[in-house]
C-alpha positions in Angstrom: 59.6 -186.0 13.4 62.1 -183.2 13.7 61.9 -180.6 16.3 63.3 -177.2 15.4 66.1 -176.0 17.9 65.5 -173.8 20.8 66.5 -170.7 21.6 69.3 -170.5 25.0 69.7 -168.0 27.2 73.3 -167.4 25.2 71.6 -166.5 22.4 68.7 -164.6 23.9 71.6 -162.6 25.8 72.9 -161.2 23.0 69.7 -159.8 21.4 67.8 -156.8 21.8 64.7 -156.3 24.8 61.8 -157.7 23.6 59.8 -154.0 22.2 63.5 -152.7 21.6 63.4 -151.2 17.7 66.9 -151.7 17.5 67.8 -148.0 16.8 70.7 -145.5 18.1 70.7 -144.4 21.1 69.5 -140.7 20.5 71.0 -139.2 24.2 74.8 -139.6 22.4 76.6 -139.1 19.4 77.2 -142.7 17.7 80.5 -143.7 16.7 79.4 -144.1 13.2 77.2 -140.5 13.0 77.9 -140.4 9.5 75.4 -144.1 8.9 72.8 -143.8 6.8 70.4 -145.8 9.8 71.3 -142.9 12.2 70.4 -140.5 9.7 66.9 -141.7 9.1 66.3 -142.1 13.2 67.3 -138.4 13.7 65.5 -137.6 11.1 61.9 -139.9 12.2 63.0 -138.4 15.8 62.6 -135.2 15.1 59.6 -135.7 12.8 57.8 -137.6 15.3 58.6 -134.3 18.2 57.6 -131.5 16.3 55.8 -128.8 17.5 52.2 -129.4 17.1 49.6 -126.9 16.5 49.0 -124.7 19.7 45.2 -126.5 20.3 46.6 -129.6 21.2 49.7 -128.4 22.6 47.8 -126.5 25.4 45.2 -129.5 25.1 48.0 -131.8 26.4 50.2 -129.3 28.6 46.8 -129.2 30.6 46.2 -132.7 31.0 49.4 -133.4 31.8 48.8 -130.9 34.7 45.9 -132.6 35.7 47.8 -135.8 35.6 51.3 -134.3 38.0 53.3 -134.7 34.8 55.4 -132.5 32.4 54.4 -132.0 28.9 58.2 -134.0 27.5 56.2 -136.9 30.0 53.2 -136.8 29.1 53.9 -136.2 24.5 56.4 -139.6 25.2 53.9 -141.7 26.6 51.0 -140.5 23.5 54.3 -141.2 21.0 55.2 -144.4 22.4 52.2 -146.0 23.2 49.4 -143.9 21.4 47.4 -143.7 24.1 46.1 -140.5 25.6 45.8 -140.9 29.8 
């Protein structure tokens, strides 16, 4: 019987977080901001933070009120996890 190899700590080192996407950093300007990757991550960024309809952004600029939060706080959390608090 043959056992597949193992992952090492060397190897696991030089990969990604476990959850990590593996896209840009979006806080800087990559070295390669010309990349047709970084394009379609600004572009899903900004998709994914437009301004929604006023109903649900008052709807969840009062809840994160209720909750001691900002609004930036409290839309990242319903983007990145899809749950609402």
């Amino acid at each position: 019987m043959v056992l597949a190899p193992t992952r090492t700590t060397a190897s696991i080192g030089s990969s990604p977080l476990l959850g990590h996407n593996g896209g840009p950093p979006l806080e800087e300007k990559p070295r390669f901001a010309n990349d047709w990757n970084y394009y379609c991550w600004r572009r899903a960024h900004r998709a994914a933070w437009k301004t929604p309809p006023r109903e649900i952004a008052l709807r969840r600029l009062r809840r994160a009120e209720e909750l001691g939060m900002t609004y930036h706080e409290y839309t990242a959390i319903i983007l990145d996890r899809g749950v609402f608090l």
